[in-house]
TORLUMKE-179353 format. One record per residue (C-alpha): x, y, z; chain; residue number from 1. Coordinates in pm, 1 decimal. Layout:
<node east="X" north="Y" up="Z" marvo="A" miza="NUM"/>
...
This chain:
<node east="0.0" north="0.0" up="0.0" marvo="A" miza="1"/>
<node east="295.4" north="205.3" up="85.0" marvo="A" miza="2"/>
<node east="581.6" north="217.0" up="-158.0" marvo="A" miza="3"/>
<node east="904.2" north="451.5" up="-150.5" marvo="A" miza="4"/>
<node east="1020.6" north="516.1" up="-511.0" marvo="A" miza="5"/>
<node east="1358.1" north="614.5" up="-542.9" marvo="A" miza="6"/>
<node east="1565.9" north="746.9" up="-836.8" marvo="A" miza="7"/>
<node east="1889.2" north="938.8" up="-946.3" marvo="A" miza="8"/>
<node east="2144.3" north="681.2" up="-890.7" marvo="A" miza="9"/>
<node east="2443.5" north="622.2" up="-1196.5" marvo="A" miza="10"/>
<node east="2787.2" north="626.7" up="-1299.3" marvo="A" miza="11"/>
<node east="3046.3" north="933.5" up="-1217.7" marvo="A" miza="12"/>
<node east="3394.3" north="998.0" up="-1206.3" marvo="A" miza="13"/>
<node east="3557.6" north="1064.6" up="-842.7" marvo="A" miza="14"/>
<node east="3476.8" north="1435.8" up="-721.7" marvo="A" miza="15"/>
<node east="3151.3" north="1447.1" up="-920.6" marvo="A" miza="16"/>
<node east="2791.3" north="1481.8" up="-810.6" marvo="A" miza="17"/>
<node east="2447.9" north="1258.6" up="-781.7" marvo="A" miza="18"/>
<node east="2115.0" north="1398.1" up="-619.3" marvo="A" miza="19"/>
<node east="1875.2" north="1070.0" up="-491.8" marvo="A" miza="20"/>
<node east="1545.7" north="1145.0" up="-449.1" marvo="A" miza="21"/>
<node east="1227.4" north="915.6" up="-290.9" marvo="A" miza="22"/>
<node east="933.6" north="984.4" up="-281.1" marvo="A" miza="23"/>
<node east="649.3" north="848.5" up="-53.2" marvo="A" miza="24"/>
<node east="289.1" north="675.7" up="-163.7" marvo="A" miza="25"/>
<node east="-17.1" north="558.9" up="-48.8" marvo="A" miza="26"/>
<node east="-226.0" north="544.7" up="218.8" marvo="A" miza="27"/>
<node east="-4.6" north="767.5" up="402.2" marvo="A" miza="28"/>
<node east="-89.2" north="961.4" up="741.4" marvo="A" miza="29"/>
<node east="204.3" north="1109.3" up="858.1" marvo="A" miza="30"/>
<node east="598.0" north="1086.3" up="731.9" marvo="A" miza="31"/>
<node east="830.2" north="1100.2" up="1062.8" marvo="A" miza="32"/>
<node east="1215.1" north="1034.4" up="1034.3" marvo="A" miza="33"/>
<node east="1343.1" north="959.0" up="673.3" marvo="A" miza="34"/>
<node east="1693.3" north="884.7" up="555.5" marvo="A" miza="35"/>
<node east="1958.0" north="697.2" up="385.7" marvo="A" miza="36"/>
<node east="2139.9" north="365.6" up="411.6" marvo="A" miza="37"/>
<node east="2394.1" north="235.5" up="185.0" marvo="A" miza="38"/>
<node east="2521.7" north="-125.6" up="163.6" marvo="A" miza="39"/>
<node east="2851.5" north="-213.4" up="-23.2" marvo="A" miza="40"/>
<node east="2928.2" north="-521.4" up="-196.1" marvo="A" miza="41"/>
<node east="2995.6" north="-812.0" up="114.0" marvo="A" miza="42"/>
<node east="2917.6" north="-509.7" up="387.1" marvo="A" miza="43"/>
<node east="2627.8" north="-405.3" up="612.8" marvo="A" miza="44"/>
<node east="2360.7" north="-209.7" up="539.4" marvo="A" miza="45"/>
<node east="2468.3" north="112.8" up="720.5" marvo="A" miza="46"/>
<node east="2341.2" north="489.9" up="803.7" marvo="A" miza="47"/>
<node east="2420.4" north="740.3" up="551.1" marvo="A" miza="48"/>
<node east="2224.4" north="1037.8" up="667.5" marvo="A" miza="49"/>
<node east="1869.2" north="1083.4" up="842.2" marvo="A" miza="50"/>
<node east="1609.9" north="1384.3" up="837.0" marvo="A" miza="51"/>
<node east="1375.7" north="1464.1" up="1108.4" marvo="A" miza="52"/>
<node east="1007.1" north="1619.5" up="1033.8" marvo="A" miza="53"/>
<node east="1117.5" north="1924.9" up="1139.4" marvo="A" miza="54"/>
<node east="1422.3" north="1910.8" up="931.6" marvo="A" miza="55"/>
<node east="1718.1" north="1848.1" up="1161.6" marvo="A" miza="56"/>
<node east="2003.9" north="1629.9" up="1045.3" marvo="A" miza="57"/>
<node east="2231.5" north="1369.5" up="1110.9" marvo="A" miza="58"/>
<node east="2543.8" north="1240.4" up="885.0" marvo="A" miza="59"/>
<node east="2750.5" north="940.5" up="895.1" marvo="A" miza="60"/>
<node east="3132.8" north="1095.9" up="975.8" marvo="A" miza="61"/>
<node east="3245.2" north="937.5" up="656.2" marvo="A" miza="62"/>
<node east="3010.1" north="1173.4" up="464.6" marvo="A" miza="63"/>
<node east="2935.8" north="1501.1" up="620.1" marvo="A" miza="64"/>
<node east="3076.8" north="1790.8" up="458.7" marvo="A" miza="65"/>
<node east="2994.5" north="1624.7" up="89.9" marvo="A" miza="66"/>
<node east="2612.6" north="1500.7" up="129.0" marvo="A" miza="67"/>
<node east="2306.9" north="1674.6" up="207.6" marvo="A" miza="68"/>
<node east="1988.3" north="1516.6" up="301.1" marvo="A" miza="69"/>
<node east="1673.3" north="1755.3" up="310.9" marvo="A" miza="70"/>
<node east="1282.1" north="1684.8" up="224.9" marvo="A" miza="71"/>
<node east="1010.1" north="1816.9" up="87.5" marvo="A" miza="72"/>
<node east="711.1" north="1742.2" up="319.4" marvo="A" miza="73"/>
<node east="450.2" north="1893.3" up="96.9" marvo="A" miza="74"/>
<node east="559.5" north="1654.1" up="-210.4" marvo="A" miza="75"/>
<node east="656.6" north="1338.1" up="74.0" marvo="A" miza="76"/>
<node east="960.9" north="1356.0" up="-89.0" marvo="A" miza="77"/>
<node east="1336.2" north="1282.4" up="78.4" marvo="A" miza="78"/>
<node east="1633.3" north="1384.3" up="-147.4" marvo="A" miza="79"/>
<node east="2014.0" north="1267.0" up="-73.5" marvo="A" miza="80"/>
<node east="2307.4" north="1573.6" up="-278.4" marvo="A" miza="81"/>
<node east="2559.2" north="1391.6" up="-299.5" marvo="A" miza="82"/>
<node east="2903.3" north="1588.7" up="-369.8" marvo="A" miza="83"/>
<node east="3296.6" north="1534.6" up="-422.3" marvo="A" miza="84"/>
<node east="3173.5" north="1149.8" up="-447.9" marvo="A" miza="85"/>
<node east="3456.6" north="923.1" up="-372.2" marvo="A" miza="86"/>
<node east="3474.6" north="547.8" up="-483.0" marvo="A" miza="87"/>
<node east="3398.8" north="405.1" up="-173.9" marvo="A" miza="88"/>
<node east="3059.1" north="556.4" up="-169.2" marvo="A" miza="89"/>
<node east="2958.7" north="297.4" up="-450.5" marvo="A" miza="90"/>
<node east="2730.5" north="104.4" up="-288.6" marvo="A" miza="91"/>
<node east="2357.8" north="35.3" up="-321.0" marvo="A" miza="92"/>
<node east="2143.5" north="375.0" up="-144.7" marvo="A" miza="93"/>
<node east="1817.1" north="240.3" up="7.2" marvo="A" miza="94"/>
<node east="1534.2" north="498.7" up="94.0" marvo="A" miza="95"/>
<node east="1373.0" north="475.6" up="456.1" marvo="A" miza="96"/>
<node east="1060.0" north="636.6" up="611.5" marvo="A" miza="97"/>
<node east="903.0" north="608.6" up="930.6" marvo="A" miza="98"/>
<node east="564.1" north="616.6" up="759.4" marvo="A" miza="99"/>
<node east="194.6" north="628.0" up="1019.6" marvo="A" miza="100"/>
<node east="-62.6" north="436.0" up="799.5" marvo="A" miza="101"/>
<node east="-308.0" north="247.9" up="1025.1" marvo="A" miza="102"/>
<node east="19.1" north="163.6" up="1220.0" marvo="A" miza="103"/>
<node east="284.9" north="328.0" up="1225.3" marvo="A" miza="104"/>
<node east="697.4" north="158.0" up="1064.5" marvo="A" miza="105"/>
<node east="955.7" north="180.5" up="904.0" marvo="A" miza="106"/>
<node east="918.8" north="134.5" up="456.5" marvo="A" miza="107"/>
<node east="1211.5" north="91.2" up="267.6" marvo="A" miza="108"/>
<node east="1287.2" north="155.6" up="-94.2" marvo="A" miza="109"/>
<node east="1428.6" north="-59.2" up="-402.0" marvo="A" miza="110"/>
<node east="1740.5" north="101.2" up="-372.6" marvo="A" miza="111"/>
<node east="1942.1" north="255.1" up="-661.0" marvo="A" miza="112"/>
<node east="2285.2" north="162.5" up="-751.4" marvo="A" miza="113"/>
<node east="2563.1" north="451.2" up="-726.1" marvo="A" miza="114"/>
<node east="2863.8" north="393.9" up="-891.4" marvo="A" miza="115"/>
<node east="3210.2" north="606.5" up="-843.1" marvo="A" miza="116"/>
<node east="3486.0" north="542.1" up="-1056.3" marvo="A" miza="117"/>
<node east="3798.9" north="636.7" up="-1022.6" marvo="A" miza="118"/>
């Protein structure tokens, strides 16, 4: 019913730039914490950056200073700017929302493949 559709992932060189956006629909009542999670080839999934609501952020160390998450509540929309990209971001980014339906959880999306070369 609920469904997080991502898009903007690719190919770029070292030192370029991607913007990831998801958006949010269905049956939706209220959009609390978003954010996103990366997993690597033979790694964890692991925190890249969340968004409250209100709009106050939080960045894995390896990425602050080069990403930017922010959302647009009006559009349910979460969007990931991802600058000087190095090759070890290439991983898969995965969407999440803390989502109030008739319950409230976490959705995740497809994920989109980034890919940095070198």
């Amino acid at each position: 019913q609920v469904q997080l559709v991502e898009s903007g992932g690719g190919l770029v060189q070292a030192g370029g730039s991607l913007r990831l956006s998801c958006a949010a629909s269905g049956s939706i009542f209220s959009i609390n914490d978003m954010g996103w999670y990366r997993q690597a080839p033979g790694n964890q999934r692991e925190l890249v950056a969340t968004i409250t609501r209100g709009g106050s952020t939080n960045y894995a160390d390896s990425v602050k200073g080069r990403f930017t998450i922010s959302r647009d509540n009006a559009k349910n929309t979460v969007y990931l700017q991802m600058n000087s990209l190095k090759p070890e971001d290439t991983a898969v980014y995965y969407c999440n929302a803390d989502i109030g339906t008739n319950y409230r959880r976490h959705y995740w999306g497809q994920g989109t493949q980034v890919t940095v070369s070198s």
